[in-house]
N, C-alpha and C positions, 0 to 999 in steps of 0.2 A: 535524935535531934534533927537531924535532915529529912528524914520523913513527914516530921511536924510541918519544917517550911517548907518543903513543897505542897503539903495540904494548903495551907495558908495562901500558898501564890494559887491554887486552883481556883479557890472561893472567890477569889479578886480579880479572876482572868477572864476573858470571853474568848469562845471558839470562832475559829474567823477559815470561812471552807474560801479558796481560789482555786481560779484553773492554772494548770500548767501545760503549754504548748510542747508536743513532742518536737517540735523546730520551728526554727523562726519562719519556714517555709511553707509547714502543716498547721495550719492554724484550725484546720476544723476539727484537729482528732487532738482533744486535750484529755488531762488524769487532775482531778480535786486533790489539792491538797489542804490539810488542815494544818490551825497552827495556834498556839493560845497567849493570848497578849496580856499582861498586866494593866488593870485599868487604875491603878493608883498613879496618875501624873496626869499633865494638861493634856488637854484632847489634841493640842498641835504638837505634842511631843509622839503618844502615839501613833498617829494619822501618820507621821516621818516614819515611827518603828516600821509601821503596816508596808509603809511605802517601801522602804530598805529591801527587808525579809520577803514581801513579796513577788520582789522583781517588779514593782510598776514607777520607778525613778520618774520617766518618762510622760506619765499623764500628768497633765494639767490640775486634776482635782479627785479626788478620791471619797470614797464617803460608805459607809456600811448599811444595810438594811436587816431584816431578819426576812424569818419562811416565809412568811404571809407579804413581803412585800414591801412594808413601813420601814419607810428612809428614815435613817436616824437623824440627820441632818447635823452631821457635828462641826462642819465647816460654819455656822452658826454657832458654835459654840466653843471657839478654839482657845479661850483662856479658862474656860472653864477644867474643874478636873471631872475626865473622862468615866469616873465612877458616881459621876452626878446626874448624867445622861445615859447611860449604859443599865445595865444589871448583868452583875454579877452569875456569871457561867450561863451565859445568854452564848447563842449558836448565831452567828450574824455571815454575812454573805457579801465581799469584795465588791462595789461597786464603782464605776467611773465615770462621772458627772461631765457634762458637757454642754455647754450653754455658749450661745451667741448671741450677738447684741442685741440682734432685731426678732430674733426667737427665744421661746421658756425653755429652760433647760432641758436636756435628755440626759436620763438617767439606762446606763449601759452595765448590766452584769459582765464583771469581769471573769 
């Protein structure tokens, strides 16, 4: 029976790769971590999960893309659920949105 629902939570989850800083001091020598998120709830319940389990409390705006690049833009879509916008065991990549008033936003691999 437990092996079923873990099957089940994979089918619904996305791979989500971040870096991890060896110190708050060494920031250019980071290790990828992986981590798989459930995408059955609102895309702002997630985006909070990602935020938590990440380590990135601290950024302003958060946001996922895939290999190729394509921002997913889910901050545009924060009442929606998350399995609306997403697909299912999609490999997606930590990103950190930053925009100011008078300039387009920058999009920053985390």
């Amino acid at each position: 029976m437990k092996a079923n629902k873990e099957n089940k939570l994979k089918k619904s989850a996305v791979g989500l790769s971040f870096p991890i800083p060896h110190s708050p001091k060494d920031t250019q020598k980071t290790d990828h971590e992986q981590a798989l998120f459930n995408i059955q709830c609102q895309t702002v319940l997630l985006l909070d999960c990602i935020k938590h389990n990440c380590h990135c409390e601290n950024e302003e705006e958060i946001d996922l893309a895939d290999k190729s690049g394509q921002v997913k833009n889910l901050s545009q879509n924060k009442r929606r659920y998350a399995s609306e916008v997403l697909n299912e065991r999609e490999e997606l990549i930590l990103i950190s949105v930053s925009s100011e008033s008078l300039s387009p936003a920058q999009v920053i691999p985390q």
